[in-house]
C-alpha positions as CSV (number, residue, x, y, z in Angstrom):
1,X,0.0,0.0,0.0
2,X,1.2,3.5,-0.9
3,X,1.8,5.9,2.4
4,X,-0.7,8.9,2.2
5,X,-0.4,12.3,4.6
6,X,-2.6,11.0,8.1
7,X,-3.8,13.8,10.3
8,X,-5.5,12.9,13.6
9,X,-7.6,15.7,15.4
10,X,-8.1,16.4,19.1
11,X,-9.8,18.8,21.0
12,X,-8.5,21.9,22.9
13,X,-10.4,23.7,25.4
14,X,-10.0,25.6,28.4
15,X,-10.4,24.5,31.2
16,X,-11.3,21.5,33.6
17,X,-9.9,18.0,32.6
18,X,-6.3,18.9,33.1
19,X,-4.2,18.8,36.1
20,X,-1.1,21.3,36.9
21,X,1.5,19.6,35.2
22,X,4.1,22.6,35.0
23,X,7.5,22.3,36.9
24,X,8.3,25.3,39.0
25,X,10.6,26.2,36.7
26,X,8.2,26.6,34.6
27,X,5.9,28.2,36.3
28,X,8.5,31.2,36.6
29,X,8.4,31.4,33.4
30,X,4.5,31.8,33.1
31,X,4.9,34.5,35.9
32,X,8.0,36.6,35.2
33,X,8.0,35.6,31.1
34,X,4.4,35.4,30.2
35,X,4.7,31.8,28.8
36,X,2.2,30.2,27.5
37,X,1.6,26.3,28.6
38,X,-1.0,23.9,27.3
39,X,-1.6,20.3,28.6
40,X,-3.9,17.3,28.0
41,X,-4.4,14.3,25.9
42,X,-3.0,14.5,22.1
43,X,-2.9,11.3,20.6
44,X,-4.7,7.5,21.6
45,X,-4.3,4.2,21.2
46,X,-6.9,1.3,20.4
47,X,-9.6,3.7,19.9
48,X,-11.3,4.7,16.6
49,X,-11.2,8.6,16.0
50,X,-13.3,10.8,14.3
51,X,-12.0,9.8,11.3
52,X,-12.9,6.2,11.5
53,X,-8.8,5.2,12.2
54,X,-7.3,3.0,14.9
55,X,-3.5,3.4,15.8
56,X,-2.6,0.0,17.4
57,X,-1.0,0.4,20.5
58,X,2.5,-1.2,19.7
59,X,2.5,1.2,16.6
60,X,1.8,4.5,18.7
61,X,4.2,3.4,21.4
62,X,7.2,2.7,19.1
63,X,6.6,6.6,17.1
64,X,6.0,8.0,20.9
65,X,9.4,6.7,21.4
66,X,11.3,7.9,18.8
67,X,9.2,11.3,19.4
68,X,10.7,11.6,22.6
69,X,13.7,11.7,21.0
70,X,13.1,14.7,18.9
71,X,11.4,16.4,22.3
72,X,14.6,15.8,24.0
73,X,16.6,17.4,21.4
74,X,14.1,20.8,21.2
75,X,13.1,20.0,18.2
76,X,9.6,18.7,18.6
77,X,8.0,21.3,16.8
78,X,4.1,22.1,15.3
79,X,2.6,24.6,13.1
80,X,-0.6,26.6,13.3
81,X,-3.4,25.0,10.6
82,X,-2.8,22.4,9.1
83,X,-0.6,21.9,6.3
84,X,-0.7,20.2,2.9
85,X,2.3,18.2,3.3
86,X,4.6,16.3,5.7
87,X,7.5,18.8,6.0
88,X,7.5,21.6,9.0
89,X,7.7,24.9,7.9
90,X,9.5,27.1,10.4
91,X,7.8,30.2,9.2
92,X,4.6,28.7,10.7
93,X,6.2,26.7,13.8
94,X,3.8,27.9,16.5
95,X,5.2,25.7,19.5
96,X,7.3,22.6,20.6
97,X,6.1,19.8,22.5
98,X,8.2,19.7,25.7
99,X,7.1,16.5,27.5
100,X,4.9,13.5,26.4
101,X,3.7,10.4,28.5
102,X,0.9,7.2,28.4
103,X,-2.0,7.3,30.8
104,X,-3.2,4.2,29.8
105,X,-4.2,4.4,25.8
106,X,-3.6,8.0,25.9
107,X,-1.0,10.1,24.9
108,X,-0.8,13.2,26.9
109,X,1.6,16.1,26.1
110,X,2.7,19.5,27.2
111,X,3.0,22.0,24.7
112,X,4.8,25.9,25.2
113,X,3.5,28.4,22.5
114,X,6.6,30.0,21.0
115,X,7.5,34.0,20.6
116,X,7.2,33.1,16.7
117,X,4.5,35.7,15.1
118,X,2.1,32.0,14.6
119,X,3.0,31.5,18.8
120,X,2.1,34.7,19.1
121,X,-1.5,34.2,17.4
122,X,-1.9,31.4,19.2
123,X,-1.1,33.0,22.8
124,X,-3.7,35.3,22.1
125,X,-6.4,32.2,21.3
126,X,-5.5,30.4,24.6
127,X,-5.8,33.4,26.7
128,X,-9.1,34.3,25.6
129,X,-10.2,30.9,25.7
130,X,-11.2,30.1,22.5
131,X,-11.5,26.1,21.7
132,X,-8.8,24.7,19.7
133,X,-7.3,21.3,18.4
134,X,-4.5,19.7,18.2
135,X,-3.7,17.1,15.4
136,X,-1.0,14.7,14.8
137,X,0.5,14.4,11.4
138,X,2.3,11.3,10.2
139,X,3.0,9.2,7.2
140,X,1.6,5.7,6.5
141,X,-1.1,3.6,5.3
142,X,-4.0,2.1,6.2
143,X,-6.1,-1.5,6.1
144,X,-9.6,-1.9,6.4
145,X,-11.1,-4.8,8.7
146,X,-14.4,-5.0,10.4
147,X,-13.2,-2.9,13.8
148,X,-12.5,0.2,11.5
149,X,-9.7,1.2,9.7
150,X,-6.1,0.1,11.0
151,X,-3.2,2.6,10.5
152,X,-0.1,0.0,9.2
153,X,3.3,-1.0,10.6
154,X,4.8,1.8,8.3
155,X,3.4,4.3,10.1
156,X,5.5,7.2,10.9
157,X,5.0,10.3,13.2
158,X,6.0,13.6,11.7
159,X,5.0,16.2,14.0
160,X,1.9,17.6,16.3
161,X,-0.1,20.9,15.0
162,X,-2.6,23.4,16.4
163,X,-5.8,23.3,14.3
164,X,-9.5,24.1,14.6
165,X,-11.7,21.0,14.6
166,X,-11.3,17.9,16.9
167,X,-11.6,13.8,15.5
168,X,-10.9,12.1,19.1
169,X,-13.6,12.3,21.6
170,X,-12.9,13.4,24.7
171,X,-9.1,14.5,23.9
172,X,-8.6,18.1,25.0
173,X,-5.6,20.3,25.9
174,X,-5.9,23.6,28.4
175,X,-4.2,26.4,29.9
176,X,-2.4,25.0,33.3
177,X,-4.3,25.8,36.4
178,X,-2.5,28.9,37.6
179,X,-2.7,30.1,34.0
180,X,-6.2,29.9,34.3
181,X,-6.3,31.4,37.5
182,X,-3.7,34.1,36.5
183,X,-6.3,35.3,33.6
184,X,-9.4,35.3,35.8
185,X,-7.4,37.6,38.1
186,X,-6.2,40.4,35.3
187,X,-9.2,42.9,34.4
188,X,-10.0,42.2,30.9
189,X,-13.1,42.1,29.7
190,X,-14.4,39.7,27.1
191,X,-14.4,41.5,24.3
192,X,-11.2,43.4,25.4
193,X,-9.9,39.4,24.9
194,X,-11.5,39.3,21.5
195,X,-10.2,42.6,20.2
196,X,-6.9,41.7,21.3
197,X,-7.1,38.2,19.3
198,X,-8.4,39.8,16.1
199,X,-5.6,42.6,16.4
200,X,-2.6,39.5,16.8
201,X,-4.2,37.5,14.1
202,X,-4.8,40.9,11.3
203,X,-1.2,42.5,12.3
């Protein structure tokens, strides 16, 4: 079989399903810096997505692995949107994935939105709690049988983006809890958060 582009979808929101997972370190930076963290599930195993496929777990496991890799050399980059093909394109890098684990079949990651003008953009979308997605992008292909369709062997993980619309139920990513709490405290108003949004995303 011939390997096609496969992009994987999963929902970001603010708020409630995520834990604190940020080091102290990192929540310096969040208080002194302004950085922007996001946490939560990003990929799963054994279970069929929105887009009717199934990663088996031994496949997922293997590409989490050689992700890590790529996390522990800073170079586990994503774009904003989604993009036609399977090579990154710095000019859109958003943020890097700085720490992935399993909770049982699910992939959970931590994400740190970049000072990049697409980081920027999508800053200003976390703080004022618009919904986003995150999506995995990989190479490979893919069998039909009667529990769905089953992502092959020659599956390979490229890279993890920041999209619009989910395709794995109940797989979302949010602003850490003292980032949350942080925003509730500073005096904006809701559409002082929109205008602010729009403004990042037309400059």
């Amino acid at each position: 079989m011939n390997k096609v582009l496969l992009r994987e979808y999963h929902a970001l929101c603010e708020g409630g399903i995520c834990q604190d997972y940020l080091t102290e370190s990192e929540k310096r930076m969040v208080n002194e810096d302004g950085a922007v963290f996001l946490t939560g599930i990003i990929q799963c195993a054994e279970q069929k997505n929105g887009n009717g496929r199934i990663y088996p777990e031994g496949i997922l496991r293997r590409e989490m692995q050689n992700y890590q890799k790529i996390i522990n050399e800073n170079r586990a980059l994503g774009e904003l949107d989604h993009p036609e093909d399977s090579v990154i394109n710095l000019r859109n890098v958003s943020h890097m994935v700085t720490e992935c684990w399993w909770d049982g079949n699910h992939v959970m990651g931590k994400i740190k939105a970049l000072d990049t003008p697409s980081g920027n953009i999508l800053k200003s979308l976390a703080e004022s709690g618009v919904s986003l997605g995150i999506s995995s992008r990989g190479m490979g292909s893919v069998q039909e049988s009667q529990r769905g369709t089953i992502v092959e062997d020659d599956f390979q993980l490229i890279c993890f983006d920041i999209v619009s619309e989910p395709s794995t139920t109940a797989a979302y990513l949010a602003l850490s809890e003292s980032q949350q709490k942080e925003l509730r405290n500073k005096v904006w108003t809701k559409a002082d958060r929109i205008n602010r949004a729009l403004h990042d995303i037309l400059k």
